[in-house]
Structures are given as C-alpha cells and as structure tokens.
NUSEVEX-329599 format. One record per residue: x, y, z of N, C-alpha, C in turn; residue number from 1. Coordinates in steps of 0.1 Angstrom, whole numbers. Example, Ala and Ser with C-alpha at 12.3 -4.5 7.8 and 13.67 -1.06 7.14 Angstrom:
REM residues 2
n_xx  n_yy  n_zz  ca_xx  ca_yy  ca_zz  c_xx  c_yy  c_zz  pos
132  -57  78  123  -45  78  132  -33  78  1
128  -22  71  137  -11  71  129  0  79  2
REM end
This chain:
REM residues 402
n_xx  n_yy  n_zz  ca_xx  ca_yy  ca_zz  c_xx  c_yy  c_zz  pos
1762  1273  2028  1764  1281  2016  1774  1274  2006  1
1769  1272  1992  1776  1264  1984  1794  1272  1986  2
1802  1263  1979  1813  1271  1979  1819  1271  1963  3
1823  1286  1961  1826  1288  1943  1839  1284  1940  4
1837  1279  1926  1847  1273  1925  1864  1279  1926  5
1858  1296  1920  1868  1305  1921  1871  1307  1935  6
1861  1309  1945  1873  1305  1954  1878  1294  1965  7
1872  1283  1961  1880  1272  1964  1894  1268  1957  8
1900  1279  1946  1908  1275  1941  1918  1284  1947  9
1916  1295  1957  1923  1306  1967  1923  1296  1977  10
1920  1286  1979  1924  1280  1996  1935  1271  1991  11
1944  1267  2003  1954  1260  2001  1951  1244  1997  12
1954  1241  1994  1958  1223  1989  1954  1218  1997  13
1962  1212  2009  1957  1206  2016  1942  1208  2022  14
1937  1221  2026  1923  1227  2031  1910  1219  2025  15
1915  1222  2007  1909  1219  2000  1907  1203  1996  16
1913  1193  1998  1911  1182  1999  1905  1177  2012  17
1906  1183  2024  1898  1180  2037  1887  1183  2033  18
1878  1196  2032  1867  1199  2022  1862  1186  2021  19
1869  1182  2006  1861  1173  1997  1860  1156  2006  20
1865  1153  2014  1870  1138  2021  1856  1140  2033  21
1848  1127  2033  1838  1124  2047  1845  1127  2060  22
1840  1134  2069  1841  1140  2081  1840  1128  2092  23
1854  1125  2097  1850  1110  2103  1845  1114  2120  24
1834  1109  2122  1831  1108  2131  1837  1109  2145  25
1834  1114  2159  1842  1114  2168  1835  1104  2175  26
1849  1094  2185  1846  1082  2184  1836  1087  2196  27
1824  1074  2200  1817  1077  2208  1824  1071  2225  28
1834  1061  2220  1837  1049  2232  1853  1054  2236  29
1856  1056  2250  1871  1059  2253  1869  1046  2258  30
1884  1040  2256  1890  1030  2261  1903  1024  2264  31
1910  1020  2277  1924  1017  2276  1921  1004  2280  32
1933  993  2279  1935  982  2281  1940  979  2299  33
1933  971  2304  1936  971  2321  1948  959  2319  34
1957  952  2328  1961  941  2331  1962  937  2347  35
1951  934  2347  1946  927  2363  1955  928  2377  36
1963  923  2370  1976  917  2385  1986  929  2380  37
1988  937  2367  2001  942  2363  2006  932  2354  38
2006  920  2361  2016  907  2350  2010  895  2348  39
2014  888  2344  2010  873  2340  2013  865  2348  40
2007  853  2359  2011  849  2364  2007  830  2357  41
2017  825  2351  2015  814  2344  2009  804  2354  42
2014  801  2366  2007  790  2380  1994  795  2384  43
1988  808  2384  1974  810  2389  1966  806  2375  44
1970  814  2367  1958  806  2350  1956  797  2353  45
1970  790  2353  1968  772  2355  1962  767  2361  46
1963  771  2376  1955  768  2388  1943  770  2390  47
1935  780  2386  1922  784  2385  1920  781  2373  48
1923  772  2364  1917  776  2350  1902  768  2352  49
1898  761  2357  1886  751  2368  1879  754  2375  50
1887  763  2384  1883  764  2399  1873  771  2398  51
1862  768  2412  1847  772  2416  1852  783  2428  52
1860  791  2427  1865  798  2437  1852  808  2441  53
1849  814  2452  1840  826  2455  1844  836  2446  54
1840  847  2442  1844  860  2434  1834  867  2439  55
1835  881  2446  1828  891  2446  1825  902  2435  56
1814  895  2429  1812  900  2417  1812  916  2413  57
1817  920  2404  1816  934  2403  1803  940  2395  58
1798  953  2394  1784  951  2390  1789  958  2374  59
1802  962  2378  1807  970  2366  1819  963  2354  60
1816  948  2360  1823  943  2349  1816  933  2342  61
1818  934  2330  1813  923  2324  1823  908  2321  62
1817  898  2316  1828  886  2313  1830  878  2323  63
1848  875  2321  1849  867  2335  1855  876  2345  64
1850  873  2356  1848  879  2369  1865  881  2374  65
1874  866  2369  1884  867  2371  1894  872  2364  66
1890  878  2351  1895  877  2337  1914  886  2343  67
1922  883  2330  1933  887  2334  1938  901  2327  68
1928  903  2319  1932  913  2305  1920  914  2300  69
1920  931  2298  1904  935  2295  1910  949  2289  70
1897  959  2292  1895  971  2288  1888  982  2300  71
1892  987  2304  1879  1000  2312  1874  1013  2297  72
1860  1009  2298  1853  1016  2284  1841  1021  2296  73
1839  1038  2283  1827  1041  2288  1826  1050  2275  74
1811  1053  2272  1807  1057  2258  1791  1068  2264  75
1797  1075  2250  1792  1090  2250  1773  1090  2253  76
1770  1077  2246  1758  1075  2247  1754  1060  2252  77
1738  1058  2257  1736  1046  2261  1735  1035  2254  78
1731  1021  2260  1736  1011  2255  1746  1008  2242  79
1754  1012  2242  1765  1013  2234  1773  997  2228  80
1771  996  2216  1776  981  2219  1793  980  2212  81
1798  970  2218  1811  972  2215  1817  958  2213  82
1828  952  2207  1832  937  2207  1851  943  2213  83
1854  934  2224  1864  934  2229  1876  919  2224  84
1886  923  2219  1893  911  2213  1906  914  2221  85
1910  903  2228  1924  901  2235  1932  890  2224  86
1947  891  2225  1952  880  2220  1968  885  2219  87
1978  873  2221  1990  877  2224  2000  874  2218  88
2014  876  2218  2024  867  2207  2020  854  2214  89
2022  851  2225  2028  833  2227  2018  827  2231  90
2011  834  2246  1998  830  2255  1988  828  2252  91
1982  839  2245  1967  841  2248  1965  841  2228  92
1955  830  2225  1948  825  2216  1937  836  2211  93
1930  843  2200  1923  855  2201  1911  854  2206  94
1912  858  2213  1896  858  2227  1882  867  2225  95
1874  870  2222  1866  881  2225  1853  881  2229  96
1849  889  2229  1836  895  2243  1831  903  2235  97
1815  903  2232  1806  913  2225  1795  920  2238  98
1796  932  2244  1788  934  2254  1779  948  2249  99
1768  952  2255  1762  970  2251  1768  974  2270  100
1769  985  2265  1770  995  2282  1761  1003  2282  101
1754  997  2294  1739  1003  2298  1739  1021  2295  102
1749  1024  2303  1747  1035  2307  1753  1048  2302  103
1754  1062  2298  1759  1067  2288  1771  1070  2302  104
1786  1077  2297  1793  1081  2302  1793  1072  2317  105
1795  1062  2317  1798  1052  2331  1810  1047  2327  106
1820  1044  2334  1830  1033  2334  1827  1019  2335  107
1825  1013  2326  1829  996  2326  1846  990  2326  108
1842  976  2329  1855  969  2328  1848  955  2320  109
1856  953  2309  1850  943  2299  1864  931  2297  110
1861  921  2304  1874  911  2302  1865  901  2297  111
1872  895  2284  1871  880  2276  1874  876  2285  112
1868  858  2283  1877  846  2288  1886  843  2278  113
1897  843  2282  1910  840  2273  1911  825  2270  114
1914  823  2260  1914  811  2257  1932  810  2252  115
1936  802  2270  1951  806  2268  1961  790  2261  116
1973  795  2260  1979  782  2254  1986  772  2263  117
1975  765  2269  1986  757  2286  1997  754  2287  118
2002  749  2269  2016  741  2274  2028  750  2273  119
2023  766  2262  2035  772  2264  2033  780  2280  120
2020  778  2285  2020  789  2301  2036  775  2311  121
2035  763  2308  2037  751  2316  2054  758  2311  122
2058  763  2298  2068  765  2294  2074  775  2303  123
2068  779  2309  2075  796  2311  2083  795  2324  124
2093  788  2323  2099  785  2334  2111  801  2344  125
2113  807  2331  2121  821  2330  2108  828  2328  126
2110  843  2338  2103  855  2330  2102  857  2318  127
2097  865  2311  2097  872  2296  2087  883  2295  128
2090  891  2286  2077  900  2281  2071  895  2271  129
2058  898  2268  2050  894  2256  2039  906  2257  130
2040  906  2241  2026  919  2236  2019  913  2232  131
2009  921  2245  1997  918  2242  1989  926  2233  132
1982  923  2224  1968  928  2214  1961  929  2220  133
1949  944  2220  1938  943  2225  1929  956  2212  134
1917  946  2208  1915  955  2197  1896  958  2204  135
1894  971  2196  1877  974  2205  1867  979  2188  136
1856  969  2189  1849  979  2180  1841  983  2183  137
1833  996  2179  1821  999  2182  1812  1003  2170  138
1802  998  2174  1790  997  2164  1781  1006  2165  139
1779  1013  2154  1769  1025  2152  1754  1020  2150  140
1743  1025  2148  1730  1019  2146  1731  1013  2133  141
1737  1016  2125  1734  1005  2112  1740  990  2113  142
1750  991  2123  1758  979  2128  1773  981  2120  143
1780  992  2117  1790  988  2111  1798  995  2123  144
1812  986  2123  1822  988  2133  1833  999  2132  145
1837  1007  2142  1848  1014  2137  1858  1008  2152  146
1868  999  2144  1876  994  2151  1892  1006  2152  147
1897  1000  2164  1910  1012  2174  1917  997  2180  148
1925  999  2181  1935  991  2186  1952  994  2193  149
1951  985  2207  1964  989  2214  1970  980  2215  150
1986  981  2215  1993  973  2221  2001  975  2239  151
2003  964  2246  2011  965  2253  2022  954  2261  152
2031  956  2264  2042  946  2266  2035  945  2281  153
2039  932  2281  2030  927  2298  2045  919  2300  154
2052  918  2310  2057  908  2322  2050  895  2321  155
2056  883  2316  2052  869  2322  2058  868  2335  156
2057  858  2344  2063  858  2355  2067  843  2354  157
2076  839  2363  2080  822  2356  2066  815  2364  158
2068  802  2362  2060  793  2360  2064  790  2384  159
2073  792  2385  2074  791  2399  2073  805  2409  160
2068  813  2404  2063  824  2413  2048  821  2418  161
2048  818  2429  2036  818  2435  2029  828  2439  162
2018  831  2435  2011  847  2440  2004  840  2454  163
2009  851  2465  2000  850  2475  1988  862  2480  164
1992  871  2473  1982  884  2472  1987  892  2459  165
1976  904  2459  1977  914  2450  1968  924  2453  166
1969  936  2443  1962  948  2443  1952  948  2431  167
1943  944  2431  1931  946  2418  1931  957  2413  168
1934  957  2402  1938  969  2392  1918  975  2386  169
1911  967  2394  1898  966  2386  1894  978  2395  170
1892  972  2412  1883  978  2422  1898  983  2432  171
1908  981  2431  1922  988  2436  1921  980  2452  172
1913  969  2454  1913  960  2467  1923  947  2468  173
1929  947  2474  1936  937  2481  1933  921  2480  174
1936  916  2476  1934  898  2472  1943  893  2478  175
1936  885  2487  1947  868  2493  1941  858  2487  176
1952  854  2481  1957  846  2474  1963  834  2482  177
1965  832  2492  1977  823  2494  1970  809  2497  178
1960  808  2490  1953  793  2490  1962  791  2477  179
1968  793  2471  1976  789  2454  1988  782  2460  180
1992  783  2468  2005  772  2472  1998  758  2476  181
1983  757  2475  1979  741  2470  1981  741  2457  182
1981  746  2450  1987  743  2434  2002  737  2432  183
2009  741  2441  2024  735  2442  2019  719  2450  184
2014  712  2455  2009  706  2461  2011  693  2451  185
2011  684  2445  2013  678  2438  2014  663  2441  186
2002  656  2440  1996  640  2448  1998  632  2437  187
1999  639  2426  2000  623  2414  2012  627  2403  188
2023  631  2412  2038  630  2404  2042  618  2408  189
2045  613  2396  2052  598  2394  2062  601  2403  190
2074  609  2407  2085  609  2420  2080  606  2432  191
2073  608  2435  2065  604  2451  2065  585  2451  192
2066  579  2439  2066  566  2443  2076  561  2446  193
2090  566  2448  2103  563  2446  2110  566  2466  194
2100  578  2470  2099  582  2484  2092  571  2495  195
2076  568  2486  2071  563  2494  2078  547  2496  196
2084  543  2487  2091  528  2488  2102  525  2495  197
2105  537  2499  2120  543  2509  2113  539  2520  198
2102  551  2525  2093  547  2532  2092  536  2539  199
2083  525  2527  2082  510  2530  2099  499  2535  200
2106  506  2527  2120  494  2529  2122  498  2540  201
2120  510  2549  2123  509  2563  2122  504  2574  202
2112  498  2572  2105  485  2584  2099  494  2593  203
2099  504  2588  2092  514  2602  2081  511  2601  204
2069  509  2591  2056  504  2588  2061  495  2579  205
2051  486  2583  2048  471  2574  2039  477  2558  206
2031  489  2558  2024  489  2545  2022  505  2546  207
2019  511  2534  2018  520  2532  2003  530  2526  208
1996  536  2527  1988  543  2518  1980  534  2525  209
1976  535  2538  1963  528  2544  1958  542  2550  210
1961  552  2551  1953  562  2556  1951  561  2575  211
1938  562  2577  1935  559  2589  1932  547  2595  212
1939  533  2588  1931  519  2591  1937  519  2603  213
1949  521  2608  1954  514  2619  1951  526  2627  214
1948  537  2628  1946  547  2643  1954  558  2641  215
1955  567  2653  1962  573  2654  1979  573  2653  216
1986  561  2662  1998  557  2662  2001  551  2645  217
1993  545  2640  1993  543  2626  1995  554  2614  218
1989  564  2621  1988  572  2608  2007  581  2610  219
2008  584  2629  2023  592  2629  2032  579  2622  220
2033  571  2622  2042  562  2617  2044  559  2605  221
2030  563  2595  2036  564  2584  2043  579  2580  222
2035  587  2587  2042  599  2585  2058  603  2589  223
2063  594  2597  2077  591  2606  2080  586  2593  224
2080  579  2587  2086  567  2579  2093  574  2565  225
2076  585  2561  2077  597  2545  2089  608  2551  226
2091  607  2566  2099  615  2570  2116  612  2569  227
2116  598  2575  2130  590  2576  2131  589  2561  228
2125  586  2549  2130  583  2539  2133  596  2529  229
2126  608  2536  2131  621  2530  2147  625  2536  230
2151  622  2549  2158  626  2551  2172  618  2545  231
2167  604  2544  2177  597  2540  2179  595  2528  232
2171  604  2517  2169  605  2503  2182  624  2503  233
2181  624  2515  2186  641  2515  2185  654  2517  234
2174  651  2517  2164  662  2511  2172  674  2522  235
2174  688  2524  2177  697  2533  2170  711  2532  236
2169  718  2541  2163  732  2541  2173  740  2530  237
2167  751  2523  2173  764  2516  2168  772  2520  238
2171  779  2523  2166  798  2527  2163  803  2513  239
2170  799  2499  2164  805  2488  2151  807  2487  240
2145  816  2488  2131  815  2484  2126  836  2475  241
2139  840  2467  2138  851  2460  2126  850  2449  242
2116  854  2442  2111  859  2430  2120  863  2420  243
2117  865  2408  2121  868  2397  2129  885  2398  244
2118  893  2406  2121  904  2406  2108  910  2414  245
2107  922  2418  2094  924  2428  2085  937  2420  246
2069  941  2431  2064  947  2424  2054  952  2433  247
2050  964  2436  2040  971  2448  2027  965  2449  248
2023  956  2435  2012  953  2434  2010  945  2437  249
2019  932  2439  2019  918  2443  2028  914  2446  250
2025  904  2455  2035  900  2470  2037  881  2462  251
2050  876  2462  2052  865  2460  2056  857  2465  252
2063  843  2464  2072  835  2469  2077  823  2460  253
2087  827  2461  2093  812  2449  2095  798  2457  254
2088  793  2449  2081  776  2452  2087  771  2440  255
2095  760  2437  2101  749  2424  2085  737  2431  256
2089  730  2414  2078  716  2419  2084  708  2426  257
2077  699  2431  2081  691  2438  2090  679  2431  258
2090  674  2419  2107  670  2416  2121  678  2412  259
2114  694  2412  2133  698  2415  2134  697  2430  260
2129  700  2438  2132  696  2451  2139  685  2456  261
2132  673  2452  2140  658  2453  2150  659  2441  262
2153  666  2433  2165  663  2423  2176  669  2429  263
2174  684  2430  2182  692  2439  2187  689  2454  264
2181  682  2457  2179  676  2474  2177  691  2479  265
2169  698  2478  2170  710  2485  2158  720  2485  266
2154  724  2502  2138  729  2494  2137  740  2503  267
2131  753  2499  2131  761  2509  2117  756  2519  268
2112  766  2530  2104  763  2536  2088  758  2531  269
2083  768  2519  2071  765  2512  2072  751  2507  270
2086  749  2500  2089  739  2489  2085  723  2494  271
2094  725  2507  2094  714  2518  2084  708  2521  272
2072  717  2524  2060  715  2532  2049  711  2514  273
2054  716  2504  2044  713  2493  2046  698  2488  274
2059  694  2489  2066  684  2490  2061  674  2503  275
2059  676  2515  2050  664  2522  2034  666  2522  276
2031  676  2520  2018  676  2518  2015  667  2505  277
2018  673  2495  2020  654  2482  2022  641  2484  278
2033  643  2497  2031  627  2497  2017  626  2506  279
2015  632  2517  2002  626  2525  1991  623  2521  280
1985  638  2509  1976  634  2499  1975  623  2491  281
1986  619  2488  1988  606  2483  1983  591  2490  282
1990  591  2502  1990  579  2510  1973  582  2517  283
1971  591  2516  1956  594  2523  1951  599  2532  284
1964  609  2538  1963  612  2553  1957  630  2548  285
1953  629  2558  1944  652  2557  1957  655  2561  286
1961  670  2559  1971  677  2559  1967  689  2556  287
1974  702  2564  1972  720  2560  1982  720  2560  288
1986  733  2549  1999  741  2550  1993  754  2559  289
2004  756  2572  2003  764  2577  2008  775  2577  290
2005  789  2573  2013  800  2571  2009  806  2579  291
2023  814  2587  2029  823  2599  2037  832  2588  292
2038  846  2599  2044  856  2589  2061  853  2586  293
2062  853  2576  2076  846  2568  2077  836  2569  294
2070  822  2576  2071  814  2576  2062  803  2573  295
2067  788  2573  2054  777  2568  2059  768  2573  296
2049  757  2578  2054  746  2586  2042  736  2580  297
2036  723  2586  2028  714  2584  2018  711  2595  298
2003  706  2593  2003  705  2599  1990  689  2593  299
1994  680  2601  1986  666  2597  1978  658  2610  300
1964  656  2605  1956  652  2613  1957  636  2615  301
1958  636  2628  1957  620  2630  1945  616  2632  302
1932  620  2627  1921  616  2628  1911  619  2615  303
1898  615  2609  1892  620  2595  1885  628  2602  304
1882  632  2613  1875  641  2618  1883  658  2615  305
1897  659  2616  1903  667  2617  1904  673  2631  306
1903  666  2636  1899  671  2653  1914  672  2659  307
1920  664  2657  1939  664  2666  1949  664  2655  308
1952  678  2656  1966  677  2646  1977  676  2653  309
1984  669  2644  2001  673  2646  2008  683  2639  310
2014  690  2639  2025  698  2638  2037  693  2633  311
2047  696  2625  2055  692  2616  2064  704  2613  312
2077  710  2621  2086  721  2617  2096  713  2604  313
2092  711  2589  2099  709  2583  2114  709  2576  314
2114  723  2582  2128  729  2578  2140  721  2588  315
2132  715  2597  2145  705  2608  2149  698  2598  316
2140  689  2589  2149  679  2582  2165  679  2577  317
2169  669  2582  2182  670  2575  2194  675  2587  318
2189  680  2600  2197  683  2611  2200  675  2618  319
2209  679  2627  2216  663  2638  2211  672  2651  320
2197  663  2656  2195  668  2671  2203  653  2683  321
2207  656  2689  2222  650  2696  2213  645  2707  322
2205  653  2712  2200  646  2726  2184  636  2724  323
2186  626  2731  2177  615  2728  2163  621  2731  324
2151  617  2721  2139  625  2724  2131  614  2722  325
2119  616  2724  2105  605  2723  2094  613  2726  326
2080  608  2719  2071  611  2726  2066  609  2743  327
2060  619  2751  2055  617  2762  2048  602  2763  328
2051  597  2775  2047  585  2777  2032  590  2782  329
2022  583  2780  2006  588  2783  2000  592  2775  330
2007  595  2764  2003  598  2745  1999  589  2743  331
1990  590  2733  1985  580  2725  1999  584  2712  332
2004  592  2713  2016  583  2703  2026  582  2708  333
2027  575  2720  2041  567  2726  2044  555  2722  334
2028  553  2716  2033  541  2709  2047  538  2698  335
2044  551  2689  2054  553  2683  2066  552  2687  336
2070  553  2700  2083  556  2706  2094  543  2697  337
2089  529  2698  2099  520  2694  2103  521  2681  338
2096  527  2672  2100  531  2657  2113  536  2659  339
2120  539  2670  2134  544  2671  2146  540  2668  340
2141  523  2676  2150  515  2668  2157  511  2656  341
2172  519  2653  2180  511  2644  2179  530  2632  342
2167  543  2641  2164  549  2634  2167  563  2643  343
2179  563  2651  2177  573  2659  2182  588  2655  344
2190  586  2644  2189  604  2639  2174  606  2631  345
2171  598  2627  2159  606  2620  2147  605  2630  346
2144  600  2637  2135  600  2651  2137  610  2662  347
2149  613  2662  2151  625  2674  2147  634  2665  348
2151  639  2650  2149  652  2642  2132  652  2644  349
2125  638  2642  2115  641  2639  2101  645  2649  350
2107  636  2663  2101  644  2674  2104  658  2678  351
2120  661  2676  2118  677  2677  2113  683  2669  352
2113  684  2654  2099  688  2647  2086  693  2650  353
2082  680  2657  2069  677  2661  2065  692  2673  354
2075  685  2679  2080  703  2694  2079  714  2689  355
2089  721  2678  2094  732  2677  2081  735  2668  356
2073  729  2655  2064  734  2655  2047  737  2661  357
2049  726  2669  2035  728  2680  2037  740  2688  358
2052  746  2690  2051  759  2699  2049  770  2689  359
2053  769  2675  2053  781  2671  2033  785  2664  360
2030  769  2667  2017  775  2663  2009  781  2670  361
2013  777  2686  2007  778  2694  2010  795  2704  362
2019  800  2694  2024  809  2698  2020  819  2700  363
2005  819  2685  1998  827  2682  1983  829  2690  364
1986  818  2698  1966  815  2707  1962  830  2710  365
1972  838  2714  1967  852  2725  1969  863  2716  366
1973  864  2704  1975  874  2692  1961  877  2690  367
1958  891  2695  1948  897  2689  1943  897  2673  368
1954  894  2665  1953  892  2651  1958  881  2647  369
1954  871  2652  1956  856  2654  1954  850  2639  370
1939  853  2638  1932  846  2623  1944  856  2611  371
1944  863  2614  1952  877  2597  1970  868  2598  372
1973  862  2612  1987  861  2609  1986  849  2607  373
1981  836  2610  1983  822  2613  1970  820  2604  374
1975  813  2592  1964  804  2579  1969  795  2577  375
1957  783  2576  1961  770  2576  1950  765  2559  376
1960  763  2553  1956  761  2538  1949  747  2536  377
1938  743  2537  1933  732  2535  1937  724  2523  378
1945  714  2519  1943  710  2506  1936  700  2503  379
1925  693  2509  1917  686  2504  1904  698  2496  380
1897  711  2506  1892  715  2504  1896  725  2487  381
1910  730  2491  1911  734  2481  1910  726  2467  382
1910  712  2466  1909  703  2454  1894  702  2452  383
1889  707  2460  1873  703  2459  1865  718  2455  384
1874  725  2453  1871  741  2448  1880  742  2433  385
1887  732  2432  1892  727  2418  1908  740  2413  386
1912  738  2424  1928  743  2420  1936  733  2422  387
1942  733  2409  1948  722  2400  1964  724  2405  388
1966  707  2403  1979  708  2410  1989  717  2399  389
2000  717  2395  2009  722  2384  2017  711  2384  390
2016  705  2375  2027  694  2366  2039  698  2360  391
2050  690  2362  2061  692  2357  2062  703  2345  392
2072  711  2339  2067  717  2324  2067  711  2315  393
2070  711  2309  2064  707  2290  2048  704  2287  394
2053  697  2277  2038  694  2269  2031  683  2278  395
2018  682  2279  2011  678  2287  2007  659  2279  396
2011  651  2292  2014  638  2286  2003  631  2276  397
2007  628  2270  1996  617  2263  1983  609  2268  398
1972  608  2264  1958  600  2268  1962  589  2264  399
1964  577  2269  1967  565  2265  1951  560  2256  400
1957  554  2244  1949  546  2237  1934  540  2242  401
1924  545  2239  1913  532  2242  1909  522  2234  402
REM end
C-alpha cells in the first residue's frame, strides 16, 4: 500500500530515510577465517614449500590441501560462488582462490596457495605477530560481488622452532611432523668444509667424501675422523632446547642451524645430530635421525644397502671417558681399532658412543609400542619427497652470472 505523504511526514527521521534507502540483502555466505596450526611456522613453509609429501585429502576442502590460512564458509544456497583473498603485513603476498560450494548449508574449508615472501619468512629469527587480511566475496547471479572482510593477529614463530606435531584446526586430527628436523639437516653449508678438512689433517683417513669405496671399516673411519674434528673444533652438548613459548596445539623443539652450532661450539641433542647428519650427507654416507621419547641420537649405515647400522650417542661428544675402549676384536670394525693412535680421547668418547647408543636403541626391541616411541627419520628419503634444507637467514644468495 502506497504510503501518503501526510503521513510519512508523522514518522520519525531516521524511519523515514530507511524507507526511502535499498534494502540490503541478507548475506547468503557465513564465514570465519581458520589458521591451520594456530601460528605461523616460518621452517615448515620453507620446508614444504616443494615437497611431494602424502596429504590425506579432505573432501571438504578446497585449494591447497596444506594450505596455512583459509576460511570455513557455508552458504544459504547451492553452488554458491565465492573468491577467497589472504594476504599479510610482512609474509603473505595477496593470494586468492575463486571456488562454488556444491552444497547449500554444508561447511567448507577454502585455503589459497599463499604466495609467501621467503626471505622475510628466512628473516624471522625472533617471534612476532602479524595481521593477517582475509577478505570473501560472494557473487549473486548477475555476477556482482558483495565483499566482508576480517582481520586477525597470528603468532610468527622464529625461524628455529621446529614443528614436530600438531592439532589440525581443519579435521581437529593429530599430525606428525617430526620428519621436519631433515629440514635442519643441511649438506650444502659452506661451514662443513672447514670440519671436513679437520677431518682430513688428522691422518685418521688419507681422503675424504669417498662414501662406500673402501668398505665398511672405511666408511666408520671417516665417520671417526667428522667426529675427532668436531670434538677438537669443540663442539659440546646443551640441554637448551626451550621454544619461544608453548601451545596445546603443537608440540616443538628448538633446533639453531647448523653454523650457530659450530660458532657457539654448542648444540643441544637435535642440533648435534642435524649437524652430523650434514656432514654425512655431504661426504656420502646414508644416515637417520633417530627419535626416542625426549631424546635423539644417530644412526649411520655402513653399507648402501642400509642393512648394518651403527649407532652414534652424540651428546658424548666433548666428554673425558678415562677407561681405554676399542671395538670387539672379530668385528669387521676392529679394523678401526689402530685409528687410536696419537687419538685416544676422542676414540675412547667415540667408541662409547657407539655402546651407549646401540643400547638405548635397542632398548626398545620388546616395547609393545616400539614403532609410536622409536622413529628413525630418513634423510635421503626425505630429500627425495623434497623438504628443503633451511639456509642461513637473510636474503637468498645470488645466481652467479651466465
């Protein structure tokens, strides 16, 4: 029924201007912004930014499977189409994802691939917060957008927190992670060549980075030698191994790269073992990092088969074991025994090593939950699933001239 003018002029002011103004539509799409982990983990981006990892796909998300920063949307009606835009003060470059939602009133989860900024992630050596932007539009049938937009402050985490699990904020399931401490791993830092020449001036081996040419006794001897020259470079255990700060959702461990370790002379248990695992990789020898509950030791194959490992308690380095040790005579590495000569503190540390952690792996044979407590991190494999080592921070070196 029309309305008169006389008495539109009896309604209040304000009433009367709502009247006359278009009736904006009620939106059809609810949506909040998810953040994956809770925080930002600058070493997993990095590390996975490549990687062919398995993902158990979700059927309810669209994008990347891994994505870090999204939305959970669900809309009043079917196929619904909507454009999702992430983007951050420092990190994250503006990202976005155009998807329809099949279904009317369903929950999706809609994560861009972020298109992040590597060298300030390489930067983030300290925590910080950064806000993040997440903007949503949705398109009516004529195609025009009615965009909404959220902000939220997210947690960086530094550049040396290692994630070895979490709680998926997506499906609320549990993720092991702890294959990411091959990312600390690090085969082609220019410092390793300063070790390995320690190495060589020891006369313990005549050459270095031959891998398996000489045998089994060949291969403990170079690894005796990456050992004597760590210890005599300094290097010593730290118990430090605190995070930034902690969090219900994910479980950490603080890992430095592998040149503050040799700068500092000082490495906790992960640090130590990411630190000879680099060199081995390097010189060509197979090697797992082995993780036990609270703890990590080494473990290096004297064969390309992977069939006979040795064991490696790291954390000895740098101790005074007093009483004279050698391998078992009837070993094939008794050969090793005369490498002793002229080398007997770091030879006794390094056979008890060898002892203290072959018992503690072996500790686990009769543990009903053997496989859940004792993981042995492949890092060849994991390079072949493409988790990238993490390089020093700053800006990422120069392409030399062609």
């Amino acid at each position: 029924m029309a309305l008169s003018v006389s008495r539109a002029r009896r309604l209040p002011a304000a009433l009367a201007l709502a009247l006359l103004l278009p009736v904006p539509l009620m939106a059809e799409v609810q949506w909040t912004p998810v953040i994956r982990m809770g925080e930002l983990f600058p070493s997993y981006i990095i590390a996975t930014a490549t990687a062919k990892l398995h993902t158990n796909n979700i059927h309810d998300l669209f994008g990347d499977q891994r994505g870090q920063i999204g939305v959970k949307a669900s809309s009043r009606s079917n196929n619904a189409k909507l454009r999702v835009v992430v983007s951050s003060t420092k990190l994250i470059k503006e990202s976005s994802l155009i998807v329809h939602l099949p279904h009317a009133n369903t929950a999706y989860h809609i994560f861009p691939t972020l298109e992040y900024d590597y060298d300030a992630l390489y930067a983030a050596v300290e925590p910080f917060p950064e806000t993040v932007t997440v903007r949503v539009s949705e398109y009516n049938a004529a195609g025009k957008a009615q965009v909404t937009e959220k902000k939220v402050v997210v947690d960086v985490r530094s550049l040396y927190d290692c994630l070895h699990g979490y709680v998926d904020a997506v499906n609320n399931r549990h993720e092991n992670t702890s294959w990411m401490y091959a990312a600390y791993v690090d085969e082609n830092a220019s410092v390793l060549e300063q070790i390995l020449q320690q190495a060589l001036k020891s006369g313990i081996v005549n050459s270095i980075n031959n891998g398996y040419k000489k045998g089994q006794a060949g291969v403990v001897l170079q690894v005796y030698a990456i050992w004597d020259a760590l210890q005599k470079h300094g290097i010593k255990y730290s118990s430090i191994s605190a995070t930034s700060d902690t969090s219900k959702q994910v479980s950490l461990q603080h890992v430095r790269l592998i040149g503050d370790a040799l700068t500092y002379q000082q490495a906790n248990c992960v640090e130590g073992n990411v630190l000879f695992a680099s060199l081995f990789k390097k010189t060509g020898i197979l090697a797992d990092l082995v993780l036990v509950p609270r703890h990590c030791f080494i473990c290096v194959y004297l064969d390309k088969e992977r069939q006979i490992p040795f064991f490696i308690e790291t954390t000895m380095l740098g101790r005074t074991v007093q009483q004279s040790k050698q391998f078992d005579e009837g070993s094939p590495l008794a050969a090793v025994n005369k490498a002793k000569a002229g080398h007997e503190d770091t030879f006794n540390t390094f056979v008890a090593a060898q002892a203290s952690a072959y018992k503690t792996f072996h500790s686990y044979d009769n543990d009903p939950e053997r496989d859940a407590k004792r993981k042995l991190i492949n890092i060849s494999e994991c390079r072949k699933l493409g988790i990238t080592p993490l390089r020093a921070p700053g800006p990422a070196p120069a392409k030399p001239a062609s």
